[in-house]
N, C-alpha and C positions, 0 to 999 in steps of 0.2 A: 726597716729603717723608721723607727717611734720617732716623734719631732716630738718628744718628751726625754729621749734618751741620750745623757750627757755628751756622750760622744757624736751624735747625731749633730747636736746643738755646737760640740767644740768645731765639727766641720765647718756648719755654715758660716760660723764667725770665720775661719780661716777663712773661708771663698770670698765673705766679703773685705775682710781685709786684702785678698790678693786681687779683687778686681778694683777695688779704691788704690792698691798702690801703681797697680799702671793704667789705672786714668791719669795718676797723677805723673806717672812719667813720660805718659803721651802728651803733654802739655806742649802745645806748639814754642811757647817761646821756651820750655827747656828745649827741648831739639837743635832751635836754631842755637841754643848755649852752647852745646856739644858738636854742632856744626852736623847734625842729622839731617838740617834742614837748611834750604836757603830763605835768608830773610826776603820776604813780602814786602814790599812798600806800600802795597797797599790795606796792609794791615799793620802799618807803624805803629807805635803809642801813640797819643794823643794828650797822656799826662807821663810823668815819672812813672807811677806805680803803676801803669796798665805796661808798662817793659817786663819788668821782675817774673819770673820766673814762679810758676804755681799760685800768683795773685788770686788769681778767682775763686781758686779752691780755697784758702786763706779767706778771700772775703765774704763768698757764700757761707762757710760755718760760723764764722764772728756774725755775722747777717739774721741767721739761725738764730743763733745764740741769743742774739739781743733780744729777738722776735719773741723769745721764748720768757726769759726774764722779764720782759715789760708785759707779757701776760700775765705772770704769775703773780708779779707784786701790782701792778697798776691795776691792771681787770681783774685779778683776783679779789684784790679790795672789796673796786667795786659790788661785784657779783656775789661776795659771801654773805653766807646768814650766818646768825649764830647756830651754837649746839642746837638750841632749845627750841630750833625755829618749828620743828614738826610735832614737839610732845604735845601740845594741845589742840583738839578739834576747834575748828571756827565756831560748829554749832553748840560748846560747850555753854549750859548757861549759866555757868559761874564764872567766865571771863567775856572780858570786853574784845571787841573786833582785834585788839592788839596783844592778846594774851595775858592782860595784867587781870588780877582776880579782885572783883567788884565785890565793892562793901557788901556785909551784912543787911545792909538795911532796900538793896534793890533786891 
């Protein structure tokens, strides 16, 4: 069993998709939907959307998601050089501390 070999890899995908779908069916407030379970009072909602049924896991991936997107574009920004940022040595002495190439006459 290569963890290079397609079918190896088609597996684990299955495994984790069948352990994500009954996380998500063990979700306390599905059960109490389906009357699996009996409702808790003291784990009522506190808002609307903390009632519904798989919130968390809805709100964990959107959570995710944003987390990931506002890295890519926000700090990405930040944090990138350009292409050119490595072609030249600092210690060149035909360019200045910033890479731009110094008159003829220095």
């Amino acid at each position: 069993m290569a963890l290079d070999d397609p079918k190896t890899i088609r597996k684990l995908w299955l495994g984790f998709y069948a352990v994500l779908g009954l996380l998500l069916l063990l979700d306390p407030k599905l059960l109490e939907l389906v009357h699996l379970r009996e409702h808790d009072p003291h784990h009522a909602a506190k808002f609307i959307v903390d009632g519904w049924p798989v919130f968390y896991a809805v709100f964990g991936f959107a959570t995710c998601w944003l987390m990931v997107m506002v890295s890519k574009l926000i700090i990405g920004k930040i944090l990138m050089r350009p292409d050119t940022y490595y072609d030249h040595s600092p210690l060149d002495p035909t360019r200045d501390a910033k890479g731009r190439r110094l008159r003829d006459g220095r």
